[in-house]
N, C-alpha and C positions, 0 to 999 in steps of 0.2 A: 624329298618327301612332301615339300609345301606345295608341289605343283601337283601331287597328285590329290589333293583334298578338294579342287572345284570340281574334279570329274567322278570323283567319288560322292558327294554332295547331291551332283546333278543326277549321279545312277540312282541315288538312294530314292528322288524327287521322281525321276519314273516310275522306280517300280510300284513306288507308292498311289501314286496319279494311275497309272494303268488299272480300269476295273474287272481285268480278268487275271489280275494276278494280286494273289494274298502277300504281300511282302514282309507280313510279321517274322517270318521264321528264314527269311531269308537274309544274309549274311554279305556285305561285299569287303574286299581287301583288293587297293589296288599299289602296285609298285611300277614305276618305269612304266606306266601304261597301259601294264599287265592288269589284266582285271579277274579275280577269283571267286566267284560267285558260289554260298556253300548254305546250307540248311535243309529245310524243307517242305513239300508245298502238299498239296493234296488231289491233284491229279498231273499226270502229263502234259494234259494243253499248259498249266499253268507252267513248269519245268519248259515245255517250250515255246511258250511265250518269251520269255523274261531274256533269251538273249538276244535276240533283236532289237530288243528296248536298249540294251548296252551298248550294241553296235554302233548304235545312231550318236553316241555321246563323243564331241567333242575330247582327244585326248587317250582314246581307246585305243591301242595296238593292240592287242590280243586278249580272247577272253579263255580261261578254263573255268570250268560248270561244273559242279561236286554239288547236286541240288538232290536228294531222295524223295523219292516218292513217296508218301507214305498215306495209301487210301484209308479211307474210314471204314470200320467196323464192318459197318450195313453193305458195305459195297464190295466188302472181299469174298469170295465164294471157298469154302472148307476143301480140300483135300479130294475129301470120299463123294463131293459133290460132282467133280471133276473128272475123277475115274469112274465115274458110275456110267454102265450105258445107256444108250438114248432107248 
């Protein structure tokens, strides 16, 4: 487990450094190399941003992604918006 703390360190240091991705709510666990990336961001680009940025890290065999979406308010459109015709 003490090998996996520089490369866990260093994810933590990207995703942070990256300015297209919020890393407050985002979570990393790595074991054996395996790296688990879990929280949540507030758009898609940012969910796929952030594994690339992992990839690149020193130490990484494999990444799983458990990141949710979760858009803002103003940006979700209702229901009966959607079903209504043009």
């Amino acid at each position: 487990m003490i090998d996996d703390m520089r490369p866990r360190q260093d994810i933590l240091n990207e995703l942070e450094y990256k300015p297209t991705i919020d890393a407050a709510n985002i979570g990393v666990i790595i074991e054996d190399g395996i790296v688990t990336l879990m929280g949540h961001v507030l758009s898609y680009a940012e969910k796929h941003a952030a594994e690339p940025v992992v990839q690149r890290i020193k130490g990484v065999r494999a990444i799983a992604e458990d990141i949710e979406v979760r858009l803002p308010e103003h940006r979700k459109t209702a229901d009966d918006e959607i079903a209504s015709p043009s």
